[in-house]
C-alpha positions in Angstrom: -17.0 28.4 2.5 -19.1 25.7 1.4 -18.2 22.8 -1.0 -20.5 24.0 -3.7 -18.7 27.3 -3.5 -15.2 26.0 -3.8 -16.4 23.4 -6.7 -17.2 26.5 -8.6 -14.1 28.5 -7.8 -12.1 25.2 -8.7 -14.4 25.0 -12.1 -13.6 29.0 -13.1 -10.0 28.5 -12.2 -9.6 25.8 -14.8 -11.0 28.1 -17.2 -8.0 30.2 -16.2 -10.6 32.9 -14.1 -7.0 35.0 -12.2 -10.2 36.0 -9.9 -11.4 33.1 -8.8 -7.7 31.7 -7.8 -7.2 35.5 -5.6 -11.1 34.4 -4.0 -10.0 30.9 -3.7 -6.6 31.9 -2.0 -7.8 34.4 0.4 -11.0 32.0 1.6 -8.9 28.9 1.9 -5.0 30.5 2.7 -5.7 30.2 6.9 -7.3 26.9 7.3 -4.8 24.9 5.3 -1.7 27.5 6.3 -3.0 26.1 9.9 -3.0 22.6 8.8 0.1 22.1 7.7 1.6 24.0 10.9 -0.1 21.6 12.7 1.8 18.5 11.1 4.7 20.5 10.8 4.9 22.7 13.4 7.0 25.3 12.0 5.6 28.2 10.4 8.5 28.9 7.8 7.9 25.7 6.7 4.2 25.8 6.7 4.0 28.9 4.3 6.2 27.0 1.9 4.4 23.8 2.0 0.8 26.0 1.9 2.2 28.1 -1.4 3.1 24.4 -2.9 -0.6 23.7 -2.8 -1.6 26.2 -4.0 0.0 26.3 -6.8 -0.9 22.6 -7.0 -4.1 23.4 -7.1 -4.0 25.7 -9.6 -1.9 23.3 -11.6 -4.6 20.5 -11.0 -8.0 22.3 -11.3 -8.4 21.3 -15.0 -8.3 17.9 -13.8 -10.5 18.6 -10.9 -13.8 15.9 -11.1 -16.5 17.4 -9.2 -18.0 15.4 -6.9 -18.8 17.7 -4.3 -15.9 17.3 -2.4 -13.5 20.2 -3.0 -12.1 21.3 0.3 -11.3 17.4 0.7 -9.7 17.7 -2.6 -7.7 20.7 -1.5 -6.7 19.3 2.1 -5.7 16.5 0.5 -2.8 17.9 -1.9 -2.3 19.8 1.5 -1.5 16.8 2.9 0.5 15.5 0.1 2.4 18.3 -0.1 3.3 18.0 4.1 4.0 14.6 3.9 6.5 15.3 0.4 8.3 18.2 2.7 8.6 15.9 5.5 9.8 12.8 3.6 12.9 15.3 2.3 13.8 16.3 5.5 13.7 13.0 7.9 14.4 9.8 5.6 12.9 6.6 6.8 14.1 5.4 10.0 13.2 1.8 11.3 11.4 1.8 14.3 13.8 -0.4 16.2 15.9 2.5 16.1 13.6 5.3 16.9 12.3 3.0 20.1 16.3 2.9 21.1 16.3 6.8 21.1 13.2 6.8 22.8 14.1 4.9 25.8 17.9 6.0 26.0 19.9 8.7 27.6 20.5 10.8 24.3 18.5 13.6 23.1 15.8 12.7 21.7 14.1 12.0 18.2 12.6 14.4 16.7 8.9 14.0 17.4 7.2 14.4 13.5 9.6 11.7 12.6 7.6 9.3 15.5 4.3 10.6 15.0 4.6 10.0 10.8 5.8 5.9 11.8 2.9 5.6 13.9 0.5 6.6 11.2 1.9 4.1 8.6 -0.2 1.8 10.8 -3.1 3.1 9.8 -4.4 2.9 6.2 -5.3 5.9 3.7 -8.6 6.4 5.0 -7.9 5.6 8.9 -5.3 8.4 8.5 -6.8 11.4 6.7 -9.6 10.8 9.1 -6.7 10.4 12.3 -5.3 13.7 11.3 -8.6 15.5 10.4 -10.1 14.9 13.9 -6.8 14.9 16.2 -4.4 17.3 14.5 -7.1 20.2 12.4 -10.2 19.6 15.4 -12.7 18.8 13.2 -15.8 16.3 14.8 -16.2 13.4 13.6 -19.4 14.4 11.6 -17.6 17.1 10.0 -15.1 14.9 8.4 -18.0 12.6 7.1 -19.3 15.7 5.7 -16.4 17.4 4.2 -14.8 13.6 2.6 -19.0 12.9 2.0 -18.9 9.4 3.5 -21.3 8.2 5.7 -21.5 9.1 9.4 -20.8 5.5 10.5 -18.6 4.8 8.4 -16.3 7.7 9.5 -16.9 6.7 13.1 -15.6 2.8 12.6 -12.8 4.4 11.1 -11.8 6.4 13.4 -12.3 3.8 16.5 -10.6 1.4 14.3 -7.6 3.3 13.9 -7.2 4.2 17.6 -7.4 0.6 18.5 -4.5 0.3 15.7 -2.2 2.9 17.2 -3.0 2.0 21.0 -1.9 -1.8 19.7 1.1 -0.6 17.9 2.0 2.0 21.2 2.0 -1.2 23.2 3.8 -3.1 21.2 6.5 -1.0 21.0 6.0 -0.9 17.0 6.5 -4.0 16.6 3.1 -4.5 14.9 2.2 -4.6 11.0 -2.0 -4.4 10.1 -1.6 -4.2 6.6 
């Protein structure tokens, strides 16, 4: 589905078109449903968070400003949505403590918890584009596409942010770069 096609599903779903949100929900359903297992990992889980954004979506579409970025839009609330779920179940932990687990004898942490403290490293951008590439597969020049940023710029961010989280892996999170 291209952009232009899901801008104009968005559009005739804020004009309340029961239609376009069926059209909009059986194009769309699998990619996200498979994003957010990926960040979450558990399917249950994943067809909650998915039906949340949804309805989000539905919810927001009036406010949607087209700028012909409406997957991004989408994957976005997707990702809101995860990262909403996942702040209910596994409250902050410093990373002193998840290092201890890390390195001791007891069972250990659970892995989302780790991989969501690494990526507060990164900023907004860094990180959409982070789990974009790494976590959904998309190339590099896909992402630039879909968030309609330049190719470059995509591809700085991305190096950028691996150089980030191979710093903060070696310094045992030690490291702040905001």
């Amino acid at each position: 589905m291209t952009n232009h096609e899901t801008d104009t599903l968005l559009k005739r779903i804020g004009t309340g078109d029961v239609n376009a949100i069926t059209e909009l929900y059986d194009k769309m359903r699998t990619p996200i449903y498979f994003y957010i297992l990926q960040l979450l990992g558990n399917e249950a889980d994943a067809e909650d968070v998915m039906q949340e954004t949804f309805v989000s979506v539905i919810k927001y579409s009036r406010k949607y400003k087209s700028k012909g970025k409406a997957a991004a839009w989408i994957y976005t609330i997707a990702k809101n949505k995860t990262l909403d779920f996942l702040r209910k179940q596994h409250p902050t932990v410093p990373i002193d403590f998840v290092a201890e687990e890390l390195f001791s004898d007891s069972p250990p942490v659970d892995e989302e918890l780790i991989y969501l403290q690494m990526l507060e490293c990164l900023n907004d951008k860094e990180r959409d584009i982070v789990i974009l590439r790494i976590i959904c597969g998309f190339t590099l020049t896909e992402i630039a596409r879909e968030k309609n940023l330049p190719k470059g710029s995509v591809f700085w961010s991305y190096n950028n942010a691996m150089k980030k989280l191979k710093k903060y892996l070696k310094e045992d999170g030690e490291f702040d770069v905001r």
